[in-house]
DOTOR-276859 format. One line per field, with one value per residue: chain; x, y, z of N, C-alpha, C, O, CB in turn. Coordinates in steps of 0.02 Angstrom, whole numbers, plus 50000, padded with zeros to 5 digits. Glycine has a CB too. Example, Ala and Ser with C-alpha at 12.3 -4.5 7.8 and 13.67 -1.06 7.14 Angstrom:
chain <- c(A	A)
n_u <- c(50660	50642)
n_v <- c(49716	49888)
n_w <- c(50390	50354)
ca_u <- c(50615	50684)
ca_v <- c(49775	49947)
ca_w <- c(50390	50357)
c_u <- c(50660	50645)
c_v <- c(49835	50002)
c_w <- c(50390	50394)
o_u <- c(50712	50670)
o_v <- c(49834	50057)
o_w <- c(50423	50402)
cb_u <- c(50565	50704)
cb_v <- c(49776	49970)
cb_w <- c(50452	50286)
This chain:
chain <- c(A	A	A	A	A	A	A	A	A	A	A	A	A	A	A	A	A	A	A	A	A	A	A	A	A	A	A	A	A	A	A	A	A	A	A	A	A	A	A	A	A	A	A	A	A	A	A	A	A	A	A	A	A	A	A	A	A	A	A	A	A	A	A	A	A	A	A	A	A	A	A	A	A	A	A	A	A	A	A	A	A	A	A	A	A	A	A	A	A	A	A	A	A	A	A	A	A	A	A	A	A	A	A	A	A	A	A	A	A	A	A	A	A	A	A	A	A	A	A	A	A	A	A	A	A	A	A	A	A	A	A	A	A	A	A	A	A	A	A	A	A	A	A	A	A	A	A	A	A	A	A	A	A	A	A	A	A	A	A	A	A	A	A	A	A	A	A	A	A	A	A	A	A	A	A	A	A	A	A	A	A	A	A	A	A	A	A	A	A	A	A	A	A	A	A	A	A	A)
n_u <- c(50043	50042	50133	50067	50097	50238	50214	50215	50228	50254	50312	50321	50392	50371	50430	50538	50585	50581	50716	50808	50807	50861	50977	51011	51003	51086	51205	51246	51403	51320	51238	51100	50918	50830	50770	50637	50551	50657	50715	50591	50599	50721	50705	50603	50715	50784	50676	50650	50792	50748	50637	50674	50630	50595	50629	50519	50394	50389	50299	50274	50133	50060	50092	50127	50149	50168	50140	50149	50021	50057	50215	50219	50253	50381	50344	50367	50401	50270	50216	50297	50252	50133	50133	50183	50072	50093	50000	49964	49957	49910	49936	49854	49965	50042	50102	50165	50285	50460	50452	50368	50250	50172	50022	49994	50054	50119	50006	49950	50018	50069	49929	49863	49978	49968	49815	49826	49927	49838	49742	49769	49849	49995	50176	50270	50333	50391	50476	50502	50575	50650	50593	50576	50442	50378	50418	50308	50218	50322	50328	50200	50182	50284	50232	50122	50173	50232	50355	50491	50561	50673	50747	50943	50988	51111	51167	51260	51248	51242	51089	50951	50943	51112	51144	51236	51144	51110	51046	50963	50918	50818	50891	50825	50712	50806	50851	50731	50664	50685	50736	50863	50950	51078	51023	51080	51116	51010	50957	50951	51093	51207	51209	51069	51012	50885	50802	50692	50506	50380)
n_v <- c(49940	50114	50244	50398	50561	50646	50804	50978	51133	51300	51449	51622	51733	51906	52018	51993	51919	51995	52109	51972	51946	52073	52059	51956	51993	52103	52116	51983	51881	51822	51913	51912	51880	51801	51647	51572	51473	51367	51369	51315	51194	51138	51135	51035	50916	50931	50891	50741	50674	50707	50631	50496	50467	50467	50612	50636	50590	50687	50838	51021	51075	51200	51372	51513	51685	51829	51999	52180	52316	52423	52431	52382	52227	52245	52244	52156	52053	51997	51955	51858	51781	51748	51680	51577	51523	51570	51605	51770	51863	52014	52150	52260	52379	52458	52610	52624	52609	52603	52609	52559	52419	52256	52239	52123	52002	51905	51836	51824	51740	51605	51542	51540	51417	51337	51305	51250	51156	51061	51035	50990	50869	50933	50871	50938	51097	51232	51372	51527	51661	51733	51762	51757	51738	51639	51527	51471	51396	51310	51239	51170	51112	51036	50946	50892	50805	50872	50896	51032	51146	51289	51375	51427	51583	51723	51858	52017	52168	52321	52418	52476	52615	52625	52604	52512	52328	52192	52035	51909	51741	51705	51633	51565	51504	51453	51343	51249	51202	51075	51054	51158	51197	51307	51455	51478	51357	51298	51375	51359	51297	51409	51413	51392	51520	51647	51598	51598	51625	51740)
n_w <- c(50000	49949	50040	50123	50052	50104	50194	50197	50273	50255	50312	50312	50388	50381	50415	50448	50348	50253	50257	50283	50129	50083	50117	50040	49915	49921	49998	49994	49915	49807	49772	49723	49727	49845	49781	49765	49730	49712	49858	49912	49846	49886	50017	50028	49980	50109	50189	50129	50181	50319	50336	50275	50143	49957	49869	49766	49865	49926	49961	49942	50025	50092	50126	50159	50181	50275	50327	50354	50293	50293	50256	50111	49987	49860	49692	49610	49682	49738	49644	49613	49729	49715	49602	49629	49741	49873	49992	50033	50194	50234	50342	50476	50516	50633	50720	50827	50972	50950	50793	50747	50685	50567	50663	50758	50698	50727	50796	50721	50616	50701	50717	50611	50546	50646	50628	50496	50517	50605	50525	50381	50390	50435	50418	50427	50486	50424	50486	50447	50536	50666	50774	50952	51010	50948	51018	51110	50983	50939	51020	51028	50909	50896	51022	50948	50868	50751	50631	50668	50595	50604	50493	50542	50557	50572	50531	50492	50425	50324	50329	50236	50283	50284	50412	50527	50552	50629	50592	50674	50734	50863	50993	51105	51009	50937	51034	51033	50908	50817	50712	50628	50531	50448	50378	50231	50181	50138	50035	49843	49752	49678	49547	49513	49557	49525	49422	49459	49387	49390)
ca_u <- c(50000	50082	50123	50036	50162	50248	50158	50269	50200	50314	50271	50368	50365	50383	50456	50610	50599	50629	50765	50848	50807	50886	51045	51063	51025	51109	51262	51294	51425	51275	51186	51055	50885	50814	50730	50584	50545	50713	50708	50557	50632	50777	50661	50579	50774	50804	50650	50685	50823	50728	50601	50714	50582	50614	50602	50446	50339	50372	50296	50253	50057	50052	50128	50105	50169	50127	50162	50107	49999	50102	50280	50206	50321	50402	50284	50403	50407	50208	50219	50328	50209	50055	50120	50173	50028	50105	49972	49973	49922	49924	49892	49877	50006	50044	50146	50193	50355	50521	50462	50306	50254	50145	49973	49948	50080	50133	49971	49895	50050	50052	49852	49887	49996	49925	49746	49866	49957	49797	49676	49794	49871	50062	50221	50332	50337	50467	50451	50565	50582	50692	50565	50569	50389	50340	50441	50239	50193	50349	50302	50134	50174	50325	50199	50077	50217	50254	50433	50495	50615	50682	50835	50952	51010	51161	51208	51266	51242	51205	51022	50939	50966	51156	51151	51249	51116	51099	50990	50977	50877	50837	50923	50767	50692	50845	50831	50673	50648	50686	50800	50900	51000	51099	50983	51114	51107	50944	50968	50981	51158	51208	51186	50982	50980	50875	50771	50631	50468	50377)
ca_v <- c(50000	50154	50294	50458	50597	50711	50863	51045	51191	51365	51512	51664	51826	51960	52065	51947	51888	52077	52126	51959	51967	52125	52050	51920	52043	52197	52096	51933	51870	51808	51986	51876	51876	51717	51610	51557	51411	51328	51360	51249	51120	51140	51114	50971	50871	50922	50810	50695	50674	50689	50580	50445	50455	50492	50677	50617	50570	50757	50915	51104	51100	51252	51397	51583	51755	51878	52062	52230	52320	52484	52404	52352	52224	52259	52236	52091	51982	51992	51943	51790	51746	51759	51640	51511	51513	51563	51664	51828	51889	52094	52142	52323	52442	52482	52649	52620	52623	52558	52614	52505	52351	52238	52215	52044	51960	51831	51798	51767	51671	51552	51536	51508	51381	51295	51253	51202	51080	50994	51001	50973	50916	50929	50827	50958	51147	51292	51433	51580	51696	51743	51783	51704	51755	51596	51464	51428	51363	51282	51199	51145	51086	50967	50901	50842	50767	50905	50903	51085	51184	51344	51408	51482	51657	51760	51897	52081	52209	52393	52422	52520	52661	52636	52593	52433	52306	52126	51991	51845	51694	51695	51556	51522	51501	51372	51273	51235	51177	51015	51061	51214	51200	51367	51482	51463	51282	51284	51389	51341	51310	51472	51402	51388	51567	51694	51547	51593	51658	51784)
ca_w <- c(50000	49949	50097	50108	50038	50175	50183	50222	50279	50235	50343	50321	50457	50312	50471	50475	50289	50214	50279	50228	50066	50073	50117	49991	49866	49913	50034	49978	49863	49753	49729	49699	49753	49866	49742	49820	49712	49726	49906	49920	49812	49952	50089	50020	49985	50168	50230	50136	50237	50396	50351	50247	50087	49903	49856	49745	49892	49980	49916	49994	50011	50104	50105	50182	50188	50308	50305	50332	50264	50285	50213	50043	49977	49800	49640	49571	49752	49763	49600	49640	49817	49681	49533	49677	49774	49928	50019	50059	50241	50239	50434	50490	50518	50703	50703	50904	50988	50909	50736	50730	50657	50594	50719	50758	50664	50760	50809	50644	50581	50737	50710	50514	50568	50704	50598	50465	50557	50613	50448	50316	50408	50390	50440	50437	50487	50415	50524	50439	50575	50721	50842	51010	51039	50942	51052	51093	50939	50920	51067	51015	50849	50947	51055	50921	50830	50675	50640	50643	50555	50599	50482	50571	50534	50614	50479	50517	50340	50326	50301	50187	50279	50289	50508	50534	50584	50661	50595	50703	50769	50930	51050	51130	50978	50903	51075	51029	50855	50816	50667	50615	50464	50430	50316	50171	50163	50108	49966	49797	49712	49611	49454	49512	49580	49480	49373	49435	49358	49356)
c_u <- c(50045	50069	50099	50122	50168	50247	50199	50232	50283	50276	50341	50343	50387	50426	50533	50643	50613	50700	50839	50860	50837	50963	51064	51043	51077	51197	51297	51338	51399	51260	51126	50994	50866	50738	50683	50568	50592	50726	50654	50559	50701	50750	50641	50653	50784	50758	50620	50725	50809	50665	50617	50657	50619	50579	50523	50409	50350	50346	50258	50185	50036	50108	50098	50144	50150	50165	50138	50073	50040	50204	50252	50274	50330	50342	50290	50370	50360	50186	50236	50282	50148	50058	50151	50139	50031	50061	49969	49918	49954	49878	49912	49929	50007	50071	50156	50250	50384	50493	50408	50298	50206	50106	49975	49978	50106	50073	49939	49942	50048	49985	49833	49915	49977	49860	49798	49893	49876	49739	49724	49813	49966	50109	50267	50308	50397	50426	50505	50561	50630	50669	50556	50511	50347	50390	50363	50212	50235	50352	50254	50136	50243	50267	50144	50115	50234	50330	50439	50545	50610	50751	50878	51008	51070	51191	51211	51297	51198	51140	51016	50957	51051	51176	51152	51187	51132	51042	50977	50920	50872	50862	50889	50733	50748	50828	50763	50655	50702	50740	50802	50955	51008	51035	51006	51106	51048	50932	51008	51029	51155	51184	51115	50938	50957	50844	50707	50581	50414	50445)
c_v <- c(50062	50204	50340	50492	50635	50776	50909	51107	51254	51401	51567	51730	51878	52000	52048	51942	51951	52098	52058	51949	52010	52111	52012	51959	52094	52164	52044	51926	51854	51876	51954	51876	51801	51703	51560	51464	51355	51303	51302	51178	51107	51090	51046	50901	50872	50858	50760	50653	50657	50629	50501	50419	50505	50549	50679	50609	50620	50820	50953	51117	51158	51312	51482	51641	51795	51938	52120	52285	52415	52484	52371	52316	52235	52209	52144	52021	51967	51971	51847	51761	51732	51685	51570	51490	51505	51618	51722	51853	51967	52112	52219	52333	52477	52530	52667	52632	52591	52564	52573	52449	52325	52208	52151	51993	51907	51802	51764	51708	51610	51531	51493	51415	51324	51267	51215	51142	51040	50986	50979	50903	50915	50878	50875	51043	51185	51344	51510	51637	51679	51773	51732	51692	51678	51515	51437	51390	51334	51199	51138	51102	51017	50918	50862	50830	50788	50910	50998	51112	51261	51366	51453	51508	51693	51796	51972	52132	52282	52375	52506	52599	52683	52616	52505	52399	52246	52098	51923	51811	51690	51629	51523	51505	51418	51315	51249	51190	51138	51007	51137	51227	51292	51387	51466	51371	51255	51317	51360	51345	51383	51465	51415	51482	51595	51652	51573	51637	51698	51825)
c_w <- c(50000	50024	50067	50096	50106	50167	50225	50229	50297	50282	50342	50338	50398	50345	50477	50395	50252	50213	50262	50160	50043	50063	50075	49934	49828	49945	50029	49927	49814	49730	49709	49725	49803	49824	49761	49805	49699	49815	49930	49915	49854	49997	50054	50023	50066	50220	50185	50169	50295	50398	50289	50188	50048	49892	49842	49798	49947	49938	49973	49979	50034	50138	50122	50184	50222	50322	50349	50320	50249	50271	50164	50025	49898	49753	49631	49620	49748	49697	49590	49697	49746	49619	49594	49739	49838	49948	50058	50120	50272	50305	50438	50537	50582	50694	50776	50892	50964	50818	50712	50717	50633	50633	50712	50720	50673	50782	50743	50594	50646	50722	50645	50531	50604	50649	50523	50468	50567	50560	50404	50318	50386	50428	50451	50437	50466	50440	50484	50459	50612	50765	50918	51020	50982	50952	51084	51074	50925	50957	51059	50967	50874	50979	50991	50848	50749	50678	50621	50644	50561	50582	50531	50526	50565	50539	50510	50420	50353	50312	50252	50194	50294	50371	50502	50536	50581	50638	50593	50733	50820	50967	51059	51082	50939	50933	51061	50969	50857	50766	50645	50586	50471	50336	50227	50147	50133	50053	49904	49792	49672	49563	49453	49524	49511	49417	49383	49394	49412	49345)
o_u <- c(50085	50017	50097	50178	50124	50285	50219	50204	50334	50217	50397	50298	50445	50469	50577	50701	50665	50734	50895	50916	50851	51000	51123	51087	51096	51247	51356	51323	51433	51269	51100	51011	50895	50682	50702	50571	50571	50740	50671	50539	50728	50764	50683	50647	50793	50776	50566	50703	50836	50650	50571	50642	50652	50518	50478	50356	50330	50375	50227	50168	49988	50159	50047	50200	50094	50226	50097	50108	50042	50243	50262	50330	50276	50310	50251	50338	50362	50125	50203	50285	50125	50011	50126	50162	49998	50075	49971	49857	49999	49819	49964	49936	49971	50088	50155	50277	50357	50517	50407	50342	50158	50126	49958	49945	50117	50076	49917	49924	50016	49994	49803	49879	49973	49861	49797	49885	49864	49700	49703	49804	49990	50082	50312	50267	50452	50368	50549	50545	50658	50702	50528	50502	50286	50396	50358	50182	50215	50366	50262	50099	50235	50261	50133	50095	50244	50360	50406	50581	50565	50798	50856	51048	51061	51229	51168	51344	51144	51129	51050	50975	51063	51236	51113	51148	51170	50988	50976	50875	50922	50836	50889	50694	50732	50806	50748	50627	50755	50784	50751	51001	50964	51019	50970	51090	51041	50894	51068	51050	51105	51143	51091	50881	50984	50861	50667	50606	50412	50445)
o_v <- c(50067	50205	50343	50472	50650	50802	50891	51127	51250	51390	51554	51767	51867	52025	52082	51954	51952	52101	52072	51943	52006	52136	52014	51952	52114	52186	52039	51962	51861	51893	51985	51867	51749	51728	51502	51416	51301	51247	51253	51130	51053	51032	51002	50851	50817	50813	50736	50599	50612	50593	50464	50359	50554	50552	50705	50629	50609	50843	50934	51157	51181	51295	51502	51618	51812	51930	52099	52328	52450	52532	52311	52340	52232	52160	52097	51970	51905	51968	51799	51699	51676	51651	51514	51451	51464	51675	51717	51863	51977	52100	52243	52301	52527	52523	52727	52653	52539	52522	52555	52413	52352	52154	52124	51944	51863	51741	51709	51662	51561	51472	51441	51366	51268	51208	51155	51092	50990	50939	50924	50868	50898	50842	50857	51059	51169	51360	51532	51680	51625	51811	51677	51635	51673	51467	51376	51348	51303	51141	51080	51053	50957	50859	50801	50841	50750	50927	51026	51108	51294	51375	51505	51483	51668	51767	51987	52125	52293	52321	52557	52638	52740	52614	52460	52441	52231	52123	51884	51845	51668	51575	51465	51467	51361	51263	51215	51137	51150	50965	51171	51262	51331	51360	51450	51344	51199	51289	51344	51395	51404	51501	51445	51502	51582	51671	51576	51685	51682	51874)
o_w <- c(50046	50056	50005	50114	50148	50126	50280	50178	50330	50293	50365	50318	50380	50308	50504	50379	50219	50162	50241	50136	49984	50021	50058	49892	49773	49917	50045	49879	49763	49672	49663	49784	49789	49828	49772	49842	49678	49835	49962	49947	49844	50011	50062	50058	50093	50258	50202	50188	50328	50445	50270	50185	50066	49897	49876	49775	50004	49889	50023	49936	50002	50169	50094	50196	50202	50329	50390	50349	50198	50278	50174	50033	49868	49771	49638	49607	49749	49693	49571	49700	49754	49599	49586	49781	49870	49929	50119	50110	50312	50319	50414	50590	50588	50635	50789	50840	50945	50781	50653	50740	50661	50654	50660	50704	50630	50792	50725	50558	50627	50706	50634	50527	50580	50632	50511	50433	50533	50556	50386	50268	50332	50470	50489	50394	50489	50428	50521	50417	50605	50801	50922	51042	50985	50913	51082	51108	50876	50940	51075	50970	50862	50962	50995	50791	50702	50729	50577	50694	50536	50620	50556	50486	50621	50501	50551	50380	50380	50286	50242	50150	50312	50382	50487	50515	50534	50654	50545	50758	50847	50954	51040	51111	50924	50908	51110	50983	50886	50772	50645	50608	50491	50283	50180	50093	50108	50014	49902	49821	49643	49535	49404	49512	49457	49361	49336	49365	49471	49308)
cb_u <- c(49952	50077	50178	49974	50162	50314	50069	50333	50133	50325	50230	50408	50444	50314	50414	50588	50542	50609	50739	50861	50764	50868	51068	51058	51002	51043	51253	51269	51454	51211	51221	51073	50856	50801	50763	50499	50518	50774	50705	50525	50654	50784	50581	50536	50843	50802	50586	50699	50838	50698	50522	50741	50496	50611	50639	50437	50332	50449	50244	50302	50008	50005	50140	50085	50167	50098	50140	50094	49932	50083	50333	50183	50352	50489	50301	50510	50420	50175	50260	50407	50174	50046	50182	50220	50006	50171	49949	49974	49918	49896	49938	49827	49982	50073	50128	50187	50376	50520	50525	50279	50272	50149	49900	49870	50107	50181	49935	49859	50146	50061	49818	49994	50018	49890	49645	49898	50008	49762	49615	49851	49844	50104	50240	50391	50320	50508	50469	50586	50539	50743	50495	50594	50366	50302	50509	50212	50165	50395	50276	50087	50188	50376	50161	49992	50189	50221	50486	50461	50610	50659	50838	50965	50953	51224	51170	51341	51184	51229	50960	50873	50924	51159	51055	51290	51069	51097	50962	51026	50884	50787	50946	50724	50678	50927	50834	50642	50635	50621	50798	50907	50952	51206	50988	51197	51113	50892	50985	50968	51169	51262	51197	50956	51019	50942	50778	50610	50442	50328)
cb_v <- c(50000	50183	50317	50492	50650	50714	50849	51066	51178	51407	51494	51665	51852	52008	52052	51847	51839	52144	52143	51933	51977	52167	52032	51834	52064	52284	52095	51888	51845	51766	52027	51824	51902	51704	51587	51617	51417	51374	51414	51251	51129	51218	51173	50978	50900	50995	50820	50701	50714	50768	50618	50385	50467	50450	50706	50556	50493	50788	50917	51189	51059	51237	51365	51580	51783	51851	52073	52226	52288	52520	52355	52411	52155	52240	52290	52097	51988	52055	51997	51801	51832	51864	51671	51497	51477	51560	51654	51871	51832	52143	52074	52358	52490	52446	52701	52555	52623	52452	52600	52513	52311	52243	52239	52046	51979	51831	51827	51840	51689	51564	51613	51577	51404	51359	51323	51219	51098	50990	51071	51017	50920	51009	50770	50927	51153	51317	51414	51593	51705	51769	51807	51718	51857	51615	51483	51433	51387	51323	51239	51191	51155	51005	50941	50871	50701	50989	50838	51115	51165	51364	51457	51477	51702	51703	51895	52074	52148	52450	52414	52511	52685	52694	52632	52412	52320	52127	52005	51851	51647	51713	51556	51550	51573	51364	51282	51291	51218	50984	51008	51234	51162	51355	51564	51489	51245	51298	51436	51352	51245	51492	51312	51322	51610	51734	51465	51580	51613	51814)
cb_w <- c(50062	49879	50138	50179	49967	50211	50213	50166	50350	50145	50438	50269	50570	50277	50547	50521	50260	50250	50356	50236	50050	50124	50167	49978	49877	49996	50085	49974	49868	49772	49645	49697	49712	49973	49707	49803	49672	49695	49921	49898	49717	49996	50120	49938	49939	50193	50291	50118	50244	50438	50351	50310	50099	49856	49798	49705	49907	50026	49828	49969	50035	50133	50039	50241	50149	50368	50236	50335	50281	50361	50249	49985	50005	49793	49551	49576	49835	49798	49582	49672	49922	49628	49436	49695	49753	49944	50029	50000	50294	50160	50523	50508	50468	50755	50650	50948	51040	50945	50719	50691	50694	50588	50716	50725	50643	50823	50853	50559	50550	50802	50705	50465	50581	50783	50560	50458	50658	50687	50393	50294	50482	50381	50399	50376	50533	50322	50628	50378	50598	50710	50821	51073	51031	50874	51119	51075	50897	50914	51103	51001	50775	51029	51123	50915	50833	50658	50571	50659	50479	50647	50420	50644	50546	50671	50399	50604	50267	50272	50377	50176	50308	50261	50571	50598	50580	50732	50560	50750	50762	50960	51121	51176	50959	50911	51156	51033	50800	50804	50597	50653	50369	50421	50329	50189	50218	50148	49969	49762	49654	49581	49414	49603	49627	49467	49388	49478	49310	49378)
């Protein structure tokens, strides 16, 4: 009797995921954008791996973005989230202390997440953030036996406006997840960057 395929859920904090995008653009030795749909095809070889099945019997059924709604992201990217059916969650626009953020973004990606894991449901979580504030759900999705993946991150690159910055995974956040391949390792080979479409 054949097995069911192993089922991946993507979630990416737009809050976390900007900024490196920025860097392998603007800071890495690639100049290259992160190629979203290679990255997936990444993720999928990796569990493989963790769950000792042929690529063929893993694929990325779901798949999220969340943002918002006052950092629009570039035409192209939303462009790219749109032709690979990664869905877009645009959340208002706090303009609080520390420069704002936005509202409710960890709650609606944990939330996202969470009914994901148990309707779909999945085998495997990617979390791509560096917030501690969802060692929670990393929690939750451990206990009812999702394997979960949080790249980790440690890079330091001017930002846009020229002011060194830091952008890192939290600790409490590594100890926690179950695996944590370096962010790079999960990106395509060179040769793949910049294939994709739109």
């Amino acid at each position: 009797m054949p097995q069911a395929p192993i089922r991946i859920g993507v979630f990416y904090d737009g809050a976390f995921f900007a900024p490196l995008a920025h860097y392998y653009q603007q800071h890495h030795q690639t100049r290259r954008r992160i190629e979203l749909e290679g990255f997936h095809e990444q993720l999928c070889r990796y569990a493989s791996t963790v769950f000792r099945r042929h690529i063929d019997e893993i694929e990325v059924t779901e798949a999220h973005h969340f943002q918002g709604l006052g950092q629009p992201a570039p035409a192209a990217f939303t462009a790219v989230l749109d032709w690979l059916k990664i869905q877009r969650h645009e959340l208002p626009f706090d303009h609080g202390k520390n420069g704002g953020g936005p509202e409710g973004l960890a709650v609606e990606l944990a939330l996202t997440c969470h009914e994901a894991a148990a309707e779909v449901p999945l085998d495997m979580a990617v979390l791509i953030t560096g917030d501690p504030e969802y060692v929670p759900l990393v929690d939750w999705l451990a206990e009812d036996h999702v394997q979960v993946v949080v790249p980790s991150v440690y890079l330091t690159f001017p930002n846009r406006a020229g002011h060194q910055q830091c952008l890192a995974t939290a600790p409490r956040l590594l100890e926690r997840a179950g695996h944590t391949p370096a962010f790079d390792t999960l990106l395509p080979r060179r040769r793949e960057f910049g294939g994709e479409r739109p």
